[in-house]
C-alpha positions in Angstrom: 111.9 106.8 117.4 114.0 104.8 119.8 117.4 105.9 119.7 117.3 108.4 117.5 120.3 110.3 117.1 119.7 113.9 118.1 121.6 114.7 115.1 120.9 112.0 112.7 121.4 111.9 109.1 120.0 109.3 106.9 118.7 109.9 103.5 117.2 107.3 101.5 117.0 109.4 98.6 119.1 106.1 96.1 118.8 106.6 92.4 116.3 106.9 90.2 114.4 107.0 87.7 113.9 108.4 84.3 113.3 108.8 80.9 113.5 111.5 78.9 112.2 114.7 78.4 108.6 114.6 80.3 107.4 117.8 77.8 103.8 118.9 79.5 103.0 122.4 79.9 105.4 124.2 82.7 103.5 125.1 85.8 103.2 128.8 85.0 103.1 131.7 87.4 99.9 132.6 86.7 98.3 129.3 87.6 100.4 128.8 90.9 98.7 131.3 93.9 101.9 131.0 95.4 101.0 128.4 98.2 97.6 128.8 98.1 95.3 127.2 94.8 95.0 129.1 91.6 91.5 128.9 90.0 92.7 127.7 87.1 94.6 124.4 86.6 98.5 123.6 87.4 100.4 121.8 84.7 102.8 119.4 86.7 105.2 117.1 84.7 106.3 114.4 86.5 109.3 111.7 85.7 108.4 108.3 87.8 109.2 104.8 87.9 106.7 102.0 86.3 107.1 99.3 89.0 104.1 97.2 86.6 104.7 95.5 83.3 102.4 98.3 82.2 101.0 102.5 82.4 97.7 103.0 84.3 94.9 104.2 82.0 93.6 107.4 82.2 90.6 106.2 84.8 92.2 106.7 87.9 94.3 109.9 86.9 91.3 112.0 86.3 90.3 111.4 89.5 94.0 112.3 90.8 93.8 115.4 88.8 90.3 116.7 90.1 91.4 116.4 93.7 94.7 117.8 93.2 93.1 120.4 90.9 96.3 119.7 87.9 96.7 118.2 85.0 99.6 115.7 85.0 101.6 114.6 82.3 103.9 111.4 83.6 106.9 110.0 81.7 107.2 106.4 83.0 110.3 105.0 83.1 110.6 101.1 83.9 111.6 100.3 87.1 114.7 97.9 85.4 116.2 100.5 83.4 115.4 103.6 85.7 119.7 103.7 86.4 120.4 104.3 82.8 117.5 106.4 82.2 118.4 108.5 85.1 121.6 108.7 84.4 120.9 109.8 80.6 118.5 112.5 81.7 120.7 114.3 84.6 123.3 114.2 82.1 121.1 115.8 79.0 119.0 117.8 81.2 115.9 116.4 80.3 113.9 116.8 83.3 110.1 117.4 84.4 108.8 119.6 87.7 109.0 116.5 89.7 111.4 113.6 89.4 110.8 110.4 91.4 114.7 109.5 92.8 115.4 106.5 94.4 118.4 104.3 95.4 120.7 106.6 96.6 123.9 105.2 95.5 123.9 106.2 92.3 126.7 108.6 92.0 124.9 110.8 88.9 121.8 110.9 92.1 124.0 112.3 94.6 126.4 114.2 92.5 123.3 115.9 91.2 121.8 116.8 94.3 125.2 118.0 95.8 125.5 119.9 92.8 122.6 121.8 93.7 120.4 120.4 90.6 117.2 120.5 92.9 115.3 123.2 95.2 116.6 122.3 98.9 112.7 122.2 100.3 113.4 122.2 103.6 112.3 125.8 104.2 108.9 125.1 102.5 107.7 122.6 104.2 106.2 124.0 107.3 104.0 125.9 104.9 101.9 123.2 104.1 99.7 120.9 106.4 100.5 117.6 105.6 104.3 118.3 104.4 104.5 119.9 108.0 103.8 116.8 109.8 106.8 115.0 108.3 109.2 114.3 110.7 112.4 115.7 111.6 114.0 112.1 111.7 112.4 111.3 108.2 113.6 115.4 106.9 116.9 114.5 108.7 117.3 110.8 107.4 116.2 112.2 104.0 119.0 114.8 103.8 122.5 114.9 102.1 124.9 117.2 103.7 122.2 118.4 105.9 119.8 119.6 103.1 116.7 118.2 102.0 116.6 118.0 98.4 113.1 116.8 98.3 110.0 116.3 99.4 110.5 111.9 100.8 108.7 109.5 100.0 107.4 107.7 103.3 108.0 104.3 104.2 107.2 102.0 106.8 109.9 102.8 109.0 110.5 99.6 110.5 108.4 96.3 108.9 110.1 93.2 110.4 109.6 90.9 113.4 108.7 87.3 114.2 105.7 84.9 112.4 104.9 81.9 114.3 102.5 78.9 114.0 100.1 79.9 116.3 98.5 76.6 116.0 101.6 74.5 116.9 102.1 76.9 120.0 98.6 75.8 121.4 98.7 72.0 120.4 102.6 71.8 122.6 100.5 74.1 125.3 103.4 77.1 124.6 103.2 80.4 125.0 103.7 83.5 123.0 107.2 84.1 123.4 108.3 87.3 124.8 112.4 87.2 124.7 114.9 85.4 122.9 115.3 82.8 125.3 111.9 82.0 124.9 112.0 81.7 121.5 114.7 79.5 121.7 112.4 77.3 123.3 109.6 77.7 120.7 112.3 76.3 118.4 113.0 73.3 119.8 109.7 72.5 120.5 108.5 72.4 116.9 111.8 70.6 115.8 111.6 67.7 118.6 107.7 67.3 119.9 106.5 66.6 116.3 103.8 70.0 116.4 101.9 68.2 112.9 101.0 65.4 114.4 102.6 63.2 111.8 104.6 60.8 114.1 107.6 62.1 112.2 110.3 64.2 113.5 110.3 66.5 109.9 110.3 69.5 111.4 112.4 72.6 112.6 112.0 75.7 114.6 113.6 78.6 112.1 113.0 78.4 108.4 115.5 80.9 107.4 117.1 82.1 104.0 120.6 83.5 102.6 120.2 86.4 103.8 121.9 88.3 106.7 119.8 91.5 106.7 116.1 90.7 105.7 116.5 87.2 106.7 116.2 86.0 110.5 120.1 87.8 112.0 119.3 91.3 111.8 115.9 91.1 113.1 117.4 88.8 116.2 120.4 91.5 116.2 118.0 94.0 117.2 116.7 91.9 119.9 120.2 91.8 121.1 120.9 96.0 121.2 122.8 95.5 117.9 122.7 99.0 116.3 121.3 99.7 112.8 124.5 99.3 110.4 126.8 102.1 112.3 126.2 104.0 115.6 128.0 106.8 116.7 129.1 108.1 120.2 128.4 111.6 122.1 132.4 112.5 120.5 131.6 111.4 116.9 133.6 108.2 117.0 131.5 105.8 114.7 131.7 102.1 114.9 130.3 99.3 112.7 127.6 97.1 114.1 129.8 94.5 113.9 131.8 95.1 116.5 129.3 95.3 118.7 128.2 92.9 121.7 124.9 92.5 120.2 126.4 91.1 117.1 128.2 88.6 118.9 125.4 87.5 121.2 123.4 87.4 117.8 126.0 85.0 116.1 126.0 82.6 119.1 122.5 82.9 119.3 122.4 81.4 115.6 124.9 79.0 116.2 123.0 77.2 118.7 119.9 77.2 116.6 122.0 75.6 113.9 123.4 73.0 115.7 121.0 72.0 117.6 118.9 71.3 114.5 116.4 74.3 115.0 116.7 75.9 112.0 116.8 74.6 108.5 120.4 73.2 108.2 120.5 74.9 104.7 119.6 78.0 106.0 123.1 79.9 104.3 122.0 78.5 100.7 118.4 79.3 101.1 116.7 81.6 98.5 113.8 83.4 99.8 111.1 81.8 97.5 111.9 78.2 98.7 112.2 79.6 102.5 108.7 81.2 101.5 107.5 77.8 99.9 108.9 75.3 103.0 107.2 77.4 105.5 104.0 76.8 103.9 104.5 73.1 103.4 104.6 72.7 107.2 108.0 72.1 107.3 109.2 74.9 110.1 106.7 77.0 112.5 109.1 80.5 112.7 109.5 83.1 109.8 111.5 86.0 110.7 111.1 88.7 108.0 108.7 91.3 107.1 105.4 90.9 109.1 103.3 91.8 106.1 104.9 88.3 104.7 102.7 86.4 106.7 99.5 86.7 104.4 101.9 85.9 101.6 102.8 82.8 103.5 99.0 82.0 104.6 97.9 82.1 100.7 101.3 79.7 99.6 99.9 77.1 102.5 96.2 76.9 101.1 95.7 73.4 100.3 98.7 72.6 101.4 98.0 73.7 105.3 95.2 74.2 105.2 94.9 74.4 109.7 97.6 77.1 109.9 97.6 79.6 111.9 99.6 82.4 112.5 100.4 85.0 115.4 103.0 88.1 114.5 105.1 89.4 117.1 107.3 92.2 117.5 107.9 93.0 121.0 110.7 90.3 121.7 113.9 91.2 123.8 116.9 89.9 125.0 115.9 90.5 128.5 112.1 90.3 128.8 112.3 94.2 129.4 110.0 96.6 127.9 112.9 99.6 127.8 114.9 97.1 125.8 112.2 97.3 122.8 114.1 97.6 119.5 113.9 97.2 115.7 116.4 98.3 112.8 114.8 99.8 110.3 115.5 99.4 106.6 116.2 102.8 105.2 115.3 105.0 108.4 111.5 105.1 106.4 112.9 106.6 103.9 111.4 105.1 99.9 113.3 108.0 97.9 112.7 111.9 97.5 110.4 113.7 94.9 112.9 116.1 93.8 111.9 119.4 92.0 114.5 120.2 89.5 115.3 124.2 89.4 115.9 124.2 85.1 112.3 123.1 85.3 110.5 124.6 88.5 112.0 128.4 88.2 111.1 130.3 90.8 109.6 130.0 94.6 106.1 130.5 93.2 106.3 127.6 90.2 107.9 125.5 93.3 105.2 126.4 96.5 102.6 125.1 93.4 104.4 121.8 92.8 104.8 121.6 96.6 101.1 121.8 97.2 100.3 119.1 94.5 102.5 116.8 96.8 100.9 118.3 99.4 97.6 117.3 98.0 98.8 114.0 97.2 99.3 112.9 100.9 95.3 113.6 101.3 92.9 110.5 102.5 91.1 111.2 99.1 94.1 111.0 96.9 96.0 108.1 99.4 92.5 106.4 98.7 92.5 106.7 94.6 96.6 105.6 94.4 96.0 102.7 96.4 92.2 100.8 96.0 91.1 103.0 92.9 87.2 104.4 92.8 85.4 103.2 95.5 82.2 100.8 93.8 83.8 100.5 90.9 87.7 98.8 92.3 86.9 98.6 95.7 83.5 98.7 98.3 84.0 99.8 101.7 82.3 99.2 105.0 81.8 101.3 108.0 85.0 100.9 109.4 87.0 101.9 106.2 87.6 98.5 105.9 88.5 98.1 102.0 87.7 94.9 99.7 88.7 94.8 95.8 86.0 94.4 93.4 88.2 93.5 90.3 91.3 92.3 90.9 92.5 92.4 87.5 91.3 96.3 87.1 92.8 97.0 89.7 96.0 96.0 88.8 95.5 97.3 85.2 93.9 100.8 86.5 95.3 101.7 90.1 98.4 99.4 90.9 100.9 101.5 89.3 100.1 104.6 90.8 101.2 102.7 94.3 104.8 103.8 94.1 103.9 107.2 93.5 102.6 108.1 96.8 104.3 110.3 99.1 103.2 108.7 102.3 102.3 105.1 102.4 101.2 104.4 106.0 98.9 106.8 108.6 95.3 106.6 106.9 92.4 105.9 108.2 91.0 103.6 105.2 92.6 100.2 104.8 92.8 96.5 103.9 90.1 94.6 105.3 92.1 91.6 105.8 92.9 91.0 109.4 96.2 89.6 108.9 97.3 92.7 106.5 95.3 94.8 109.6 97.3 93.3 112.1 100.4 93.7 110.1 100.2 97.0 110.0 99.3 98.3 113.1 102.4 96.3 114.4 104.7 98.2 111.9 103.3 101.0 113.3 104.1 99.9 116.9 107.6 99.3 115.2 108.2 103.0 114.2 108.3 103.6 118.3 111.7 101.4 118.8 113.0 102.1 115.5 116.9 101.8 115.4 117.7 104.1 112.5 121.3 104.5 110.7 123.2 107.4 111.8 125.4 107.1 108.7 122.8 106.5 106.2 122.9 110.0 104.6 126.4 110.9 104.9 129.4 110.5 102.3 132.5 108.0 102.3 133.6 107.8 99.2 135.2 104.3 100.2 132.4 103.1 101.3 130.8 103.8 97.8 133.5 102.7 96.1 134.1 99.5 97.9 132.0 98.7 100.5 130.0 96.1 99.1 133.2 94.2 98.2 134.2 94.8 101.5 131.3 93.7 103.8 131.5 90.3 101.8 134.3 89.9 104.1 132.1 90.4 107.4 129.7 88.3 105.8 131.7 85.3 104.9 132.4 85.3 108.2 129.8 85.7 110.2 128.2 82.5 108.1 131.7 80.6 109.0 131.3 81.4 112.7 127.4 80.3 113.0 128.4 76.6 110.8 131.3 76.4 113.2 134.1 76.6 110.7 135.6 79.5 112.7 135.7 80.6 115.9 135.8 83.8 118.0 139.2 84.7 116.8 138.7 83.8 113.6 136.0 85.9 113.3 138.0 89.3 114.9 141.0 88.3 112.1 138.4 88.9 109.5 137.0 92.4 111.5 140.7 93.4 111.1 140.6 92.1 107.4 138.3 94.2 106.8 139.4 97.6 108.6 143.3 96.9 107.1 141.4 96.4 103.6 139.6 99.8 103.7 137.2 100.0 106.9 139.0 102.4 108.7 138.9 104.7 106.1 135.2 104.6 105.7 135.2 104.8 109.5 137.4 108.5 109.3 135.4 109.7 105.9 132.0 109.1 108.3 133.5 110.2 111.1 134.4 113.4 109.0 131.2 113.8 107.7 129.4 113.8 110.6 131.4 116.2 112.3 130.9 118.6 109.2 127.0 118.3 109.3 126.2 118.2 112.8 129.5 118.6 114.8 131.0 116.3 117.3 
């Protein structure tokens, strides 16, 4: 990944999910083989999130089980009450061999993991095929204190870029934009040379939301060298992204947009589903947000706009130059960590067994059953591994909730036969190339836990003051040193610590 820190640190791992005791017969020693597979059947208990109103039947999970060669007993806990749950269960103990954890600031998740509640995995691994092939910048960005406390869920590493009305481009005769200047240009074409044909000037470039990271500024940040969050220098001094150029350049860059009448004038107010809704009403011809929005945004136009079309692009820069390719990424790829608590897994024998389940999971058979179900009876497939659902409402009863379960979401050689879902996913995969991860994202400040969300409300405040025009350059450095007086420069020395304990200056 681009600019990866040789020594980078992010986890993902958040907070969780859980319920109570998952009960299920313990993987014994006699079924495990070690790393190899027993002849007889491993019982796995697992504690995972329910991101559907309801449990999967049984169809599906037979199918899971003969591949894997287990029998599974989950415990679903609902994805709105997984914080309590999770919190209930580290604190009685009731556990299963595998707990799904996500978000990563809850403090009974990290406490936990620091505590050394869960096998550290990274020396197992490498003894597996498909755990093997996990990165060092996903083991790395999955890590707390430089140890891997489970096996991490993959996640598209890096999912935004630009959606543009491909048929407005080629009614005004423009091109594809290829930097920010260019796009600039795209903007006020569809907000002054009437692109619908209407003989109405309705119209604006940008149809952007409230929201400064998976709205339209981070995206354009990246365009601008903006790092992801923090970045950190060859000494260990760290620095917020806001004090970078790039953020600057990014602000102005917005400001002219908004005050030239390129982007929707409400932009700061914005919730996503009316930014989502306006698009498809024709109102704007750019969507910056995650490229896999654009089908999304194609099925909320039909009947509406009917004629769009639209082009995704991901390769924009600053400065037109190839070596300048960047995109932040969310959460470094990182969806959580499948963690193997040691009251339930016992030994290294009980663990290599659960670690070849997950192992098995990450299969093209099993990838296959979590995500379209049983081929002729939820999905048919062509030659090309192209996939189209049968029965959408069995498969949302039968295979959707099994989709948050899977270790590794992207990489497979089946997939949606949608072209615009295609497309969206090869360029996410392009993404992963110029990926601008989050040095910081795995380390500890306790002030950042504490208070950083209260905090960057400062930043944000003003960043949105300086793009309206109610501050200026100044104005926006008073709040910067608002911010570090307030706490910042704390969270900067606790990171700056941290990092030098993990991987050294």
């Amino acid at each position: 990944m681009k600019r990866n820190l040789a020594k980078l640190a992010a986890l993902t791992l958040c907070g969780s999910l859980l319920l109570s005791a998952c009960g299920g017969t313990k993987t014994g020693a006699n079924q495990t083989g070690g790393s190899g597979a027993g002849d007889s059947r491993a019982s796995i208990s697992w504690l995972n999130i329910l991101q559907t109103a309801s449990p999967p039947t049984d169809t599906v999970l037979n199918k899971i089980e003969e591949a894997t060669n287990t029998d599974i007993k989950f415990s679903w806990i609902p994805d709105a009450s997984k914080e309590e749950r999770l919190n209930t269960s580290l604190a009685s103990g009731s556990l299963a061999d595998i707990v799904t954890l996500t978000m990563l600031d809850n403090s009974s998740v990290r406490n936990a993991l620091k505590a050394g509640v869960f096998w550290d995995v990274g020396p197992y691994l490498d003894e597996f095929p498909n755990l093997a092939a996990i990165s060092q910048d996903m083991r790395n960005s999955a890590s707390i204190e430089g140890k891997l406390y489970g096996v991490p869920l993959q996640k598209q590493i890096a999912r935004n870029g630009v959606v543009i009305r491909k048929d407005w481009l080629d009614k005004l005769g423009l091109p594809i934009p290829k930097t920010t200047d260019e796009l600039m240009e795209v903007a006020k074409a569809f907000t002054e040379q009437d692109p619908d044909g209407n003989g109405v000037k309705d119209t604006t470039g940008f149809m952007d939301r409230s929201d400064l990271v998976f709205g339209a500024f981070k995206t354009l940040s990246s365009y601008f060298g903006t790092p992801s969050v923090w970045s950190v220098s060859e000494d260990g001094k760290v620095t917020p992204e806001f004090e970078s150029e790039g953020y600057i350049k990014t602000m102005d860059y917005m400001k002219e947009l908004y005050d030239n009448g390129y982007i929707n004038q409400d932009f700061a107010v914005t919730a996503k589903t009316d930014q989502q809704q306006n698009f498809a009403q024709g109102k704007a011809g750019i969507y910056v947000g995650a490229l896999f929005d654009s089908k999304n945004l194609l099925n909320l136009a039909a009947g509406i706009q009917d004629d769009m079309e639209l082009i995704m692009v991901n390769g924009i820069t600053s400065t037109g130059k190839e070596s300048d390719r960047a995109i932040w990424s969310t959460s470094n790829g990182v969806g959580g960590l499948l963690a193997f608590p040691k009251s339930e897994v016992k030994d290294e024998e009980e663990l290599k067994r659960v670690l070849k389940f997950v192992n098995d999971l990450m299969s093209e058979e099993v990838y296959a059953l979590m995500t379209y179900g049983i081929e002729d009876v939820h999905y048919s497939v062509d030659e090309n591994k192209a996939v189209t659902i049968k029965d959408t409402s069995l498969w949302q009863q039968e295979v959707q909730p099994f989709a948050g379960s899977r270790p590794k979401e992207s990489g497979f050689e089946i997939h949606d036969s949608d072209p615009l879902r295609t497309e969206a996913n090869r360029l996410i995969e392009e993404n992963e190339t110029f990926a601008v991860l989050n040095p910081m994202y795995s380390l500890e400040s306790p002030m950042n836990s504490s208070q950083g969300s209260e905090l960057q409300k400062t930043i944000t405040d003003a960043t949105y003051k300086y793009i309206l025009g109610k501050t200026d350059l100044d104005g926006f450095k008073k709040a910067v040193e608002s911010w570090r007086k307030a706490g910042g420069d704390t969270i900067i020395a606790e990171y700056e610590a941290a990092y030098d304990a993990v991987y050294g200056k």
